[in-house]
C-alpha positions as CSV (number, residue, x, y, z in Angstrom):
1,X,-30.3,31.7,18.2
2,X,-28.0,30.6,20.9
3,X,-29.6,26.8,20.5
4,X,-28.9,27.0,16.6
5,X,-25.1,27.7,17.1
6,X,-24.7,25.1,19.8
7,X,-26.2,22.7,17.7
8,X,-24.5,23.9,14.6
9,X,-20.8,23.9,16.6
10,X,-21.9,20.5,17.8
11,X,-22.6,18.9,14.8
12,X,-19.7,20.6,13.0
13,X,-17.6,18.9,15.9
14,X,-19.2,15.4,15.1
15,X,-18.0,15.7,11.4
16,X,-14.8,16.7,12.5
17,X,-14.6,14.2,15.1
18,X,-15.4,11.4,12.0
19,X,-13.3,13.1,9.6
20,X,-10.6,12.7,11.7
21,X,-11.4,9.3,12.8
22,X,-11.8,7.9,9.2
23,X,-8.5,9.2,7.8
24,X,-6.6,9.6,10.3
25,X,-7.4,6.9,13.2
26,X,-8.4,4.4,10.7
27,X,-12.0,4.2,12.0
28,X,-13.6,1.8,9.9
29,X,-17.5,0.3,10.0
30,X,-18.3,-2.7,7.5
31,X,-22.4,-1.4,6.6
32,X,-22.4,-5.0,4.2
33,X,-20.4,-7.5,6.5
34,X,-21.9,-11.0,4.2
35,X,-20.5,-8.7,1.1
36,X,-17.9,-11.7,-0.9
37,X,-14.4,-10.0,-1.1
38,X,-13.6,-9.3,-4.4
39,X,-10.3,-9.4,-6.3
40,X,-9.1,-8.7,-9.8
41,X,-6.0,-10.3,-9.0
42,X,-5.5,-13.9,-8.0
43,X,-2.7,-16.8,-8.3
44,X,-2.5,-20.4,-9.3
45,X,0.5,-21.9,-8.8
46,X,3.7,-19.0,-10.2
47,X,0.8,-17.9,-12.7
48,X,-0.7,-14.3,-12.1
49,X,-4.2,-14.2,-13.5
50,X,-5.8,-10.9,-13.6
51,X,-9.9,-10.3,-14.3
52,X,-10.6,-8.7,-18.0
53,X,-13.6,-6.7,-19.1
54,X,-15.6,-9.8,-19.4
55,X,-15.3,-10.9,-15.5
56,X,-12.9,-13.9,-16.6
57,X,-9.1,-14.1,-15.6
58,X,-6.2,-14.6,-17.8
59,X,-2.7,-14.8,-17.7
60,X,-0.6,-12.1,-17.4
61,X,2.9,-11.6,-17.9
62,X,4.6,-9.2,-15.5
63,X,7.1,-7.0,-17.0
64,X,8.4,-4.8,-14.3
65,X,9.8,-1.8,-13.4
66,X,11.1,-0.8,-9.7
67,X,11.0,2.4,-9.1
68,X,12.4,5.1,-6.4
69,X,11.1,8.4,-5.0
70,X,14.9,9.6,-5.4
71,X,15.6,12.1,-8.0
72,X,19.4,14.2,-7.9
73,X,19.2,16.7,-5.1
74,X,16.9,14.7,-2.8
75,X,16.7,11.9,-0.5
76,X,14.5,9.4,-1.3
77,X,12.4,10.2,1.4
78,X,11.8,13.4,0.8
79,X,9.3,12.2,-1.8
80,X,10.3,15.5,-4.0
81,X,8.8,13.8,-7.7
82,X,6.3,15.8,-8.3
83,X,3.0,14.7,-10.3
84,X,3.9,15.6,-13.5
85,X,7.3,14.0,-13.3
86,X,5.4,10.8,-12.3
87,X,3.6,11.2,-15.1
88,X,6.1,11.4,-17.4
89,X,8.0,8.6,-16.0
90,X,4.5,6.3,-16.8
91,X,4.6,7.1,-20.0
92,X,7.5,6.1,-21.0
93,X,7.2,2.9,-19.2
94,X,4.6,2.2,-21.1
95,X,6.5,3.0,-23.9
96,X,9.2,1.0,-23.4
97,X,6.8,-2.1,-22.8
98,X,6.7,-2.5,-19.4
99,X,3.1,-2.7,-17.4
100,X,4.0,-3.0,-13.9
101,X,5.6,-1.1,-11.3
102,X,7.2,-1.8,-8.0
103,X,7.5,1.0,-5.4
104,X,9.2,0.4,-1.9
105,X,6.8,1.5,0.4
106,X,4.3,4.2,0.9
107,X,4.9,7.6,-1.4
108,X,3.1,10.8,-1.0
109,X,0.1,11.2,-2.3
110,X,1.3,12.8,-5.4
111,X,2.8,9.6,-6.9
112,X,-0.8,7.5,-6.4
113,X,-2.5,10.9,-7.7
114,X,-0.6,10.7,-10.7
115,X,-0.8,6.7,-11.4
116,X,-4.6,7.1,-10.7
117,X,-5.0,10.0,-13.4
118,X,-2.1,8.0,-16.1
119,X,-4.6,4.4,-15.2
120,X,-7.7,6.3,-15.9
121,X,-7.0,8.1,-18.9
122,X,-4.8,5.7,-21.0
123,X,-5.8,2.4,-22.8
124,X,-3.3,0.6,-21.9
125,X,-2.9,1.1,-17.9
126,X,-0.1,0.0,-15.3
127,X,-0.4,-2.2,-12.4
128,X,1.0,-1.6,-9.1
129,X,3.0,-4.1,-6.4
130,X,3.0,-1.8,-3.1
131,X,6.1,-2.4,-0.7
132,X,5.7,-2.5,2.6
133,X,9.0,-1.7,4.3
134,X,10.4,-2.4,7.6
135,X,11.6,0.0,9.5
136,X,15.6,-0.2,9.4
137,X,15.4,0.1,13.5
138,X,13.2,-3.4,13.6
139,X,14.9,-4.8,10.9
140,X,18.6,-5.3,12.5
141,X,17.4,-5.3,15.9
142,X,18.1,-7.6,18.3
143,X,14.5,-9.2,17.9
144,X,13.2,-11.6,15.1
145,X,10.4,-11.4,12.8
146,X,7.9,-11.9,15.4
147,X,8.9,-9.0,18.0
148,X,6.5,-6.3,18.7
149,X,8.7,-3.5,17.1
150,X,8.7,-5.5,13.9
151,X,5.5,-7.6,13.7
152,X,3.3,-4.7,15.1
153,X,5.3,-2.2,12.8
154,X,4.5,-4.3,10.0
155,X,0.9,-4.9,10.6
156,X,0.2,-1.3,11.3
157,X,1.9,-0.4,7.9
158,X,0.2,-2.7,5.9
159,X,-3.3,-1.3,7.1
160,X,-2.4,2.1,6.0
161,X,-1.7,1.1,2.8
162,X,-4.4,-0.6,2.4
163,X,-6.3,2.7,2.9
164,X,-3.7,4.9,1.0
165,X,-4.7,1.9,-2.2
166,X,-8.4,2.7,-1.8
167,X,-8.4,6.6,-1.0
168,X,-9.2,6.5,2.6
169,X,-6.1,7.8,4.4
170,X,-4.7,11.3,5.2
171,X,-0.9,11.4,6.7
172,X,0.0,14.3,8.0
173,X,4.2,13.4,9.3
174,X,5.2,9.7,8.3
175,X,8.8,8.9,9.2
176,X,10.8,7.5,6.0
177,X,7.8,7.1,4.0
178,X,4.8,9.4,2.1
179,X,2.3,11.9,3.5
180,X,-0.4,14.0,2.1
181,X,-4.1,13.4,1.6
182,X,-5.0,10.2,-0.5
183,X,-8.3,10.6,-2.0
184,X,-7.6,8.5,-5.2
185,X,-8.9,4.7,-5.6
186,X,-6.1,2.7,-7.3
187,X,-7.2,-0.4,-5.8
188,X,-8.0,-1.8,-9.4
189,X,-4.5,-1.7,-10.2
190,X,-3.2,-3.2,-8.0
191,X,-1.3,-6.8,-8.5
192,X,-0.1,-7.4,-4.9
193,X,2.2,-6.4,-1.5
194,X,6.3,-6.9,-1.3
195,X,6.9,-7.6,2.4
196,X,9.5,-6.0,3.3
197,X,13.0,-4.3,1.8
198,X,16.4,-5.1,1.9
199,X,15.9,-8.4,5.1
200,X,18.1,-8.7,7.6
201,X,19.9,-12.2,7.0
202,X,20.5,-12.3,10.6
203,X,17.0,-11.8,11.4
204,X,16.0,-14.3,9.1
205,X,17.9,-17.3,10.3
206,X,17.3,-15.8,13.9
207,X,13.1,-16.0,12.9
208,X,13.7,-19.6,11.0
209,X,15.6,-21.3,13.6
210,X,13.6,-20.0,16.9
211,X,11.1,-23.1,17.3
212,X,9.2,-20.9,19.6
213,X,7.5,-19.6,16.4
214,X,5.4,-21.5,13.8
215,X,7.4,-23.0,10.6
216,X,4.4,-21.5,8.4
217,X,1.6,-18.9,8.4
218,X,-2.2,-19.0,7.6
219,X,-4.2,-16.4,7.7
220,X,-7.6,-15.5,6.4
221,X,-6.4,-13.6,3.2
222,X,-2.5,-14.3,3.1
223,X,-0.9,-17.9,4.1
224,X,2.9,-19.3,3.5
225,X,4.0,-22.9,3.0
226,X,6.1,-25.2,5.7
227,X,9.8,-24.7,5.3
């Protein structure tokens, strides 16, 4: 009996233990590393070209909508919209033609609960362009674009919203943005990223004109032009 519960404790531990790491340290492992990466989403030239039923992409037309977490008696950050109010708010979007949103950075988990249940039970669903906001500290600091507070900031956020997108983050505090447990996969939906909120201009000439920096980025999924 004594073995059984110290194996029992132990392997309740071990689920723990990867609980933990998978939603709240980011531990990740790739089981199909040669898998292609797949998009529903791609550009050519200023046109957005989105995958239909059939597997082929076609134009679309982005008609757009920003919107806040602020409703009258709250702070935007205190993320106080609740589901159904979300809800609401999609419909009538859609009602007034629009089909895509724009949200500033990461919400609570209610707002991508509610956009995965409007997506997944309407015919005509709304697409998503997730912010990714810099932190108001790193963004009129003394440093440019490539500091650690900023660049590190940056990077860090957009891997958790990658893994708020596909349901494989929980939050438990997140200073000036979402928390909660995001279980919901609204990858499908999703058009793209805005980098960052409200810029700095003096960080951006400081970043443009410091030659100790490349003029241009390329990376393996994301690149910018010179100039």
């Amino acid at each position: 009996m004594k073995k059984f519960l110290i194996v029992t404790a132990a392997i309740v531990l071990c689920l723990l233990g990867l609980y933990f790491g998978v939603y709240y340290g980011g531990f990740y492992l790739d089981f199909q590393p040669d898998a292609p990466v797949e998009a529903t989403v791609k550009t050519e030239g200023k046109t957005i070209l989105l995958k239909n039923d059939d597997g082929a992409f076609e134009p679309l037309t982005v008609r757009g909508v920003n919107l806040s977490a602020s409703i009258p008696g709250h702070a935007s950050t205190d993320f106080a919209v609740e589901e159904e109010t979300w809800l609401r708010w999609f419909t009538q979007i859609r009602a007034m033609g629009a089909n895509t949103i724009r949200i500033y950075t990461i919400y609570d988990d209610t707002f991508y609960n509610a956009f995965y249940r409007f997506n997944t039970e309407s015919e005509s669903p709304l697409y998503l362009l997730q912010g990714l906001q810099v932190s108001d500290y790193a963004n009129y600091s003394g440093s440019d674009a490539y500091g650690e507070e900023f660049y590190a900031a940056l990077k860090q956020d957009s891997i958790t919203a990658v893994d708020v997108l596909h349901g494989q983050k929980s939050i438990m505090l997140n200073r000036m943005k979402g928390s909660g447990r995001y279980r919901r996969d609204v990858s499908p939906w999703v058009l793209g990223y805005v980098l960052g909120n409200e810029w700095n201009a003096g960080t951006i000439a400081y970043t443009n004109h410091n030659r100790n920096h490349p003029a241009a980025y390329q990376g393996k999924y994301f690149s910018t032009a010179e100039g």
